[in-house]
C-alpha positions in Angstrom: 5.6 -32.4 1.9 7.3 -29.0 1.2 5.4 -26.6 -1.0 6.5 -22.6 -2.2 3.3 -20.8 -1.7 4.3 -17.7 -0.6 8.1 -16.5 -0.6 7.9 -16.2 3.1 8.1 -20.0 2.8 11.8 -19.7 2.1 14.0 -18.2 5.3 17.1 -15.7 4.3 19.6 -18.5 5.0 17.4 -20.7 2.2 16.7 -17.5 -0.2 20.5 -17.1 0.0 21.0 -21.0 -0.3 19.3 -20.6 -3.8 20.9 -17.5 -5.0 24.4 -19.2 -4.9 23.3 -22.4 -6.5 21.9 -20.5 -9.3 24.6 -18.5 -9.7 26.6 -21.6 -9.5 24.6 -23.5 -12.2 25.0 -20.2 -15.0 29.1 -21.2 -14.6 28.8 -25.2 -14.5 25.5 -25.5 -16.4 26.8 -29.2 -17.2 27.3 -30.0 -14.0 23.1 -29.6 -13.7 22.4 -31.1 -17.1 21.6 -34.2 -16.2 20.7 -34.0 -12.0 16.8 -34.6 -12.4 16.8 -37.3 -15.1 13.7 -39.2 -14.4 11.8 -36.4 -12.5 8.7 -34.7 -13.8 7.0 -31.5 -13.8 3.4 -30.3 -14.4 2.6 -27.2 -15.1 -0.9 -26.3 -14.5 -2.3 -22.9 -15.8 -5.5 -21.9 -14.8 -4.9 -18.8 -16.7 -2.5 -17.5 -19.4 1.1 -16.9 -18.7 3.4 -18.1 -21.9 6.4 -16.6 -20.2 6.2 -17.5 -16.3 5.4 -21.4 -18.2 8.0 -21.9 -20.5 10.9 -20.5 -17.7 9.5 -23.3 -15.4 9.7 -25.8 -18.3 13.1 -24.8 -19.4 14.0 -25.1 -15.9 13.1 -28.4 -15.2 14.2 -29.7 -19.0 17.8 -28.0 -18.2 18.0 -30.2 -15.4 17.7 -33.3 -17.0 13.8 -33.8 -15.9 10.8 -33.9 -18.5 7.1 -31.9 -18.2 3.9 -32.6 -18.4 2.3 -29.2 -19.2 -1.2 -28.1 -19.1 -1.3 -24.7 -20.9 -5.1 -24.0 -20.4 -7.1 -26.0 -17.8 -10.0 -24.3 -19.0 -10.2 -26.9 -21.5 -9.3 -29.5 -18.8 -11.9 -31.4 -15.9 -11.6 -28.7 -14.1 -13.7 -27.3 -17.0 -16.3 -30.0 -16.0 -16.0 -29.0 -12.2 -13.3 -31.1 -10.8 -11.7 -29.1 -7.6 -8.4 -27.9 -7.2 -8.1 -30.8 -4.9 -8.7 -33.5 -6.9 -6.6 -32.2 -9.7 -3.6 -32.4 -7.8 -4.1 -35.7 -6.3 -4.4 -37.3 -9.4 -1.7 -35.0 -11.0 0.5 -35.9 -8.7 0.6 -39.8 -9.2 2.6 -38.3 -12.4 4.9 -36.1 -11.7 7.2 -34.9 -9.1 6.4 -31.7 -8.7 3.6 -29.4 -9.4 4.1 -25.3 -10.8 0.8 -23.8 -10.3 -0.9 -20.4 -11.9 -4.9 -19.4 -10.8 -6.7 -15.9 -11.3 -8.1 -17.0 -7.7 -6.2 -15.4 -4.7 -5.6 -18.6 -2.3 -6.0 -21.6 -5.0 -2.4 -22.5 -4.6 -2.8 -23.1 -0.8 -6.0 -25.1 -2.0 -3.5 -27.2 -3.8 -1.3 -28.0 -1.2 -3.7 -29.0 1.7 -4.8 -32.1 -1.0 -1.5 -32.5 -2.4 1.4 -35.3 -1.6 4.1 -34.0 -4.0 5.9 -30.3 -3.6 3.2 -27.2 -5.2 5.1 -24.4 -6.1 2.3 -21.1 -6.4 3.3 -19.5 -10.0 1.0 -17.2 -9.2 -2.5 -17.3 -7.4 -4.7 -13.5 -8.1 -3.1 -10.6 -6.9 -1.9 -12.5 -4.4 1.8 -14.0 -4.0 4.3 -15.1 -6.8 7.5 -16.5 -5.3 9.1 -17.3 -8.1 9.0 -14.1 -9.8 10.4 -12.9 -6.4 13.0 -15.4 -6.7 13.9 -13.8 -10.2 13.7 -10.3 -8.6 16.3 -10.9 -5.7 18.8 -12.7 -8.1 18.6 -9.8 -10.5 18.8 -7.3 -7.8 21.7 -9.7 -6.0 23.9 -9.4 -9.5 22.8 -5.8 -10.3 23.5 -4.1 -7.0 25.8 -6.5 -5.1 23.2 -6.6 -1.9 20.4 -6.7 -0.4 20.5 -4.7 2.5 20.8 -1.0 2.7 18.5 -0.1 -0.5 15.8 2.3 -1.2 13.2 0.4 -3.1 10.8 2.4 -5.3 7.4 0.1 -6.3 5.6 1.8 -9.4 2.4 1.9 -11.3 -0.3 -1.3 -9.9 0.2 -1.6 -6.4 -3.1 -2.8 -5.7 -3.3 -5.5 -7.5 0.2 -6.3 -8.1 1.3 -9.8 -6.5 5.2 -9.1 -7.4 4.9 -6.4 -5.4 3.6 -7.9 -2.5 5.7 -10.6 -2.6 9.0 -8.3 -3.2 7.8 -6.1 0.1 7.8 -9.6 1.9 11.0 -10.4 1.1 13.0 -7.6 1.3 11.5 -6.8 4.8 13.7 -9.5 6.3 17.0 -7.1 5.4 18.1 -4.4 6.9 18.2 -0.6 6.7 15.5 -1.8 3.6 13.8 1.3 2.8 10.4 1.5 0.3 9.0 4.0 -2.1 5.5 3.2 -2.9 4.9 5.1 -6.1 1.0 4.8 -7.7 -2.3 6.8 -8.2 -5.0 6.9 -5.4 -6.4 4.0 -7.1 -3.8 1.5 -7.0 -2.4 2.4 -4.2 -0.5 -0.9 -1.2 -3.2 -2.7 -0.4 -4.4 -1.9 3.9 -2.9 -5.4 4.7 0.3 -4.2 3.1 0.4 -1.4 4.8 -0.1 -3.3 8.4 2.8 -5.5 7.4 5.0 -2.7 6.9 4.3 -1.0 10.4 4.8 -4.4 12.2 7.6 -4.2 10.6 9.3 -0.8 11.3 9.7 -0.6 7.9 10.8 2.6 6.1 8.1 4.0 3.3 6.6 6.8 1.8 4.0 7.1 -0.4 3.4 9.4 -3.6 2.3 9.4 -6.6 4.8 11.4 -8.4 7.8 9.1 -9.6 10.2 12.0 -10.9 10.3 13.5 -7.5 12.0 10.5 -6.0 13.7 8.2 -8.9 16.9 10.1 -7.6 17.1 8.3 -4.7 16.3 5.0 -5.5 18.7 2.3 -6.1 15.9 -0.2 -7.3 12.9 0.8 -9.4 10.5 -1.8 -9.6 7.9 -0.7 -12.9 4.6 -2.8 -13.3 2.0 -3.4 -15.4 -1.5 -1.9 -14.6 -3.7 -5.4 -15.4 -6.5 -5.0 -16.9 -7.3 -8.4 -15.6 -7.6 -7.4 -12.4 -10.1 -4.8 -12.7 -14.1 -5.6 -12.4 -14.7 -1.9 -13.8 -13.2 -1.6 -17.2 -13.6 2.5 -16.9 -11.3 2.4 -13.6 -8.7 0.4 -15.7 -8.8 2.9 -18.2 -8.3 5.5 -15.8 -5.0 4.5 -14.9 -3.5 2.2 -17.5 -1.0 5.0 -18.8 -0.3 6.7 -15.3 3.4 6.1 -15.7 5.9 6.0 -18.1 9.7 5.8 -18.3 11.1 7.3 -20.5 14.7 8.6 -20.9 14.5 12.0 -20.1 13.6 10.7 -16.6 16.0 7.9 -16.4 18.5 11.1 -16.9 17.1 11.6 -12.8 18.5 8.2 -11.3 21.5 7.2 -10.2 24.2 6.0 -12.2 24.0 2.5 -10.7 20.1 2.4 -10.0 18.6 -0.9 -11.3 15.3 -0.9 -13.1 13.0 -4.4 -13.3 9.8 -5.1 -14.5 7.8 -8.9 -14.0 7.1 -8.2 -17.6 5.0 -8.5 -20.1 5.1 -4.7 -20.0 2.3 -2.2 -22.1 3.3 1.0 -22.0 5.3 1.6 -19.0 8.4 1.5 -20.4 9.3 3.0 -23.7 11.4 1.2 -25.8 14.2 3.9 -25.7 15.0 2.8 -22.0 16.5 -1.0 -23.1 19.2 0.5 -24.5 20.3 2.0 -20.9 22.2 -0.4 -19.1 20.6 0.1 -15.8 17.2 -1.8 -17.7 17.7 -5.1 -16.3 14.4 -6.3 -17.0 15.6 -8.5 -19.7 18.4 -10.0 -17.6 15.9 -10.7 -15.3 14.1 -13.4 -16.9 17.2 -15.4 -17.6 17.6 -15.0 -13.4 14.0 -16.5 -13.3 15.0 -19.7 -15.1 17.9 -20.0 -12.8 16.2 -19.6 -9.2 13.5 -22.1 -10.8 15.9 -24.5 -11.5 17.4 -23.9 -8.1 14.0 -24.5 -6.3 12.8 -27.1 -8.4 16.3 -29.0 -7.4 15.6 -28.5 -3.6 12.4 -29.6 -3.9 12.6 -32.4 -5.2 15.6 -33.5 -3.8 15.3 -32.3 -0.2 14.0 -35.9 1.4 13.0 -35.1 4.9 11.5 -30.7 4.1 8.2 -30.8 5.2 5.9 -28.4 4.6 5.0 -26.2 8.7 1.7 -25.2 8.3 0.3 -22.8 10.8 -2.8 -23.4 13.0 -6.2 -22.3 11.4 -9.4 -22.0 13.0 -13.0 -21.9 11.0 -14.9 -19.0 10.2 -17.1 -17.5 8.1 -17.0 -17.0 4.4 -14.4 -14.8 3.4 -15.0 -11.0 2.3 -12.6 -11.1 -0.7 -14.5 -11.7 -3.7 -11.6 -12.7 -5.3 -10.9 -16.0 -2.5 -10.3 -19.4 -4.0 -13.3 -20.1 -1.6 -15.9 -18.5 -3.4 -15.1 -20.8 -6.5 -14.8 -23.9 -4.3 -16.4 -25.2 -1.3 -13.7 -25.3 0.5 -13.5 -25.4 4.6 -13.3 -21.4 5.3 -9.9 -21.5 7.1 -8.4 -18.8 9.1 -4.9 -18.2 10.8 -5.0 -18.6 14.6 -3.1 -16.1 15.7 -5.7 -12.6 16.1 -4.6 -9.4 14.5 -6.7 -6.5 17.2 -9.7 -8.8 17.0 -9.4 -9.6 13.1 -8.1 -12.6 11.8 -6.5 -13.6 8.5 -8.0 -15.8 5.4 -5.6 -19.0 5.3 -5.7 -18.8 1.8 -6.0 -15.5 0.7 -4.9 -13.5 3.6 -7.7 -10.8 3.9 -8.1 -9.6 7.1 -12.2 -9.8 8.7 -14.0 -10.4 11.9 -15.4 -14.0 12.0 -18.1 -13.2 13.9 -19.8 -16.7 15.4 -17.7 -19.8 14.3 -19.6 -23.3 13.4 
């Protein structure tokens, strides 16, 4: 079966597939009203997320389908200690397709090795959100006409920051795609990131001053520091107002630079920006309904997708404390393939040495 775990998951010819049938579906909305009648959705939230919810719901209800939503599965089995795995199994003899949010980096892949309908990952950790991407590329696609040939500046949590992983990931695959990685020593791109990047021959610099290089960008992508993320309360409050837009420095960018945000925002962007038309960050969410709908309709109606999974090997517990595998005994899986004698967590995608294998 076909799942969206990561937005590497989708190839450019599909990611381009999905931008014109949303587009499509914002001018013939009633020729999508009624496409999914009979099909079901669950959304299951492992932690809060009102907004990334109710766009999947409104997706799937603007189609034509119904949901079955589970807001907080805290309150659910899994509060009794049923596994992701079982969950979904039984979910899945439903619905049709399953949106999926965990503060655990890798619990969406979890999902998908037990599950026999689609699982699309609404976010696992500060790991990969797809769909957010999905809303990102659209928004940039009607803001700025392409997706080659941009300079890209990340700012604010780049550490912890799935969006901004997942935005790197996909905009990698373009060309003459360049990246500003804009943050305080703390939060700076994650190692693995970084490796990704080189393999790459991608374009980047890093700094941690953003009025020295808005000029030049023709994207700036603002995030939330999440307090969430952080073990140590005192490093969150280190860095919780590092950066903030105002604008005065919106008076530095380019006429036609395009500012998002993955929202909810804190105090990254005062409230004296969405008035400027380059703030798309509104705009944005309405694009995240639309590439929802777009994927859910795939999914669910694509009859013979199925789902390549790459060869894993067993190893040792992962280092990542944050790994859906130090909340579940789960098989510690790792990808094949060797990175100069490390190997990559299956679900989580830290990088370690496995040592013996058993």
């Amino acid at each position: 079966m076909r799942h969206v775990l990561d937005i590497t998951d989708l190839n450019v010819t599909e990611i381009d597939e999905l931008v014109a049938t949303a587009e499509d579906m914002l001018a013939n909305s009633a020729k999508y009203a009624h496409i999914l009648a009979g099909k079901k959705l669950a959304t299951l939230f492992y932690e809060p997320s009102t907004r990334t919810r109710m766009s999947f719901e409104a997706a799937m209800l603007e189609l034509g389908g119904s949901v079955i939503s589970c807001a907080d599965m805290s309150r659910s089995s899994a509060s009794k200690g049923e596994t992701i795995g079982d969950t979904v199994r039984v979910v899945s003899n439903y619905v049709d397709v399953i949106a999926m949010r965990h503060p655990y980096e890798g619990a969406a892949y979890a999902a998908a090795l037990k599950s026999p309908i689609p699982v699309i990952n609404a976010g696992d950790g500060g790991h990969s959100h797809p769909t957010q991407t999905l809303a990102d590329l659209l928004t940039i696609h009607r803001e700025i006409g392409r997706f080659d040939r941009l300079t890209i500046g990340l700012c604010g949590d780049l550490k912890y920051g799935r969006t901004v992983h997942s935005l790197i990931n996909a905009m990698l695959r373009y060309e003459n795609v360049k990246f500003v990685l804009i943050s305080p020593e703390e939060l700076k791109l994650p190692a693995y990131m970084l490796e990704t990047l080189d393999r790459a021959h991608a374009g980047y610099e890093e700094t941690s001053d953003l009025e020295s290089v808005i000029g030049k960008l023709d994207v700036l992508y603002m995030t939330r520091v999440q307090k969430e993320r952080f073990d140590d309360e005192s490093e969150y409050e280190r860095v919780k107002d590092c950066y903030v837009l105002t604008a005065e420095k919106m008076k530095l960018a380019k006429k036609e630079c395009a500012v998002l945000h993955p929202l909810p925002r804190v105090n990254e962007i005062a409230e004296e920006v969405d008035d400027d038309p380059r703030a798309a960050y509104f705009r944005q969410t309405l694009n995240g309904k639309l590439m929802r709908m777009a994927l859910i309709l795939k999914l669910v109606t694509e009859k013979d997708s199925v789902y390549i999974r790459e060869k894993t090997v067993l190893g040792g517990k992962c280092a990542n404390k944050k790994c859906v595998t130090r909340l579940e005994k789960l098989a510690p899986l790792y990808k094949a393939e060797e990175e100069n004698g490390m190997h990559r967590c299956a679900y989580c995608e830290t990088l370690q040495k496995l040592g013996d294998r058993k």
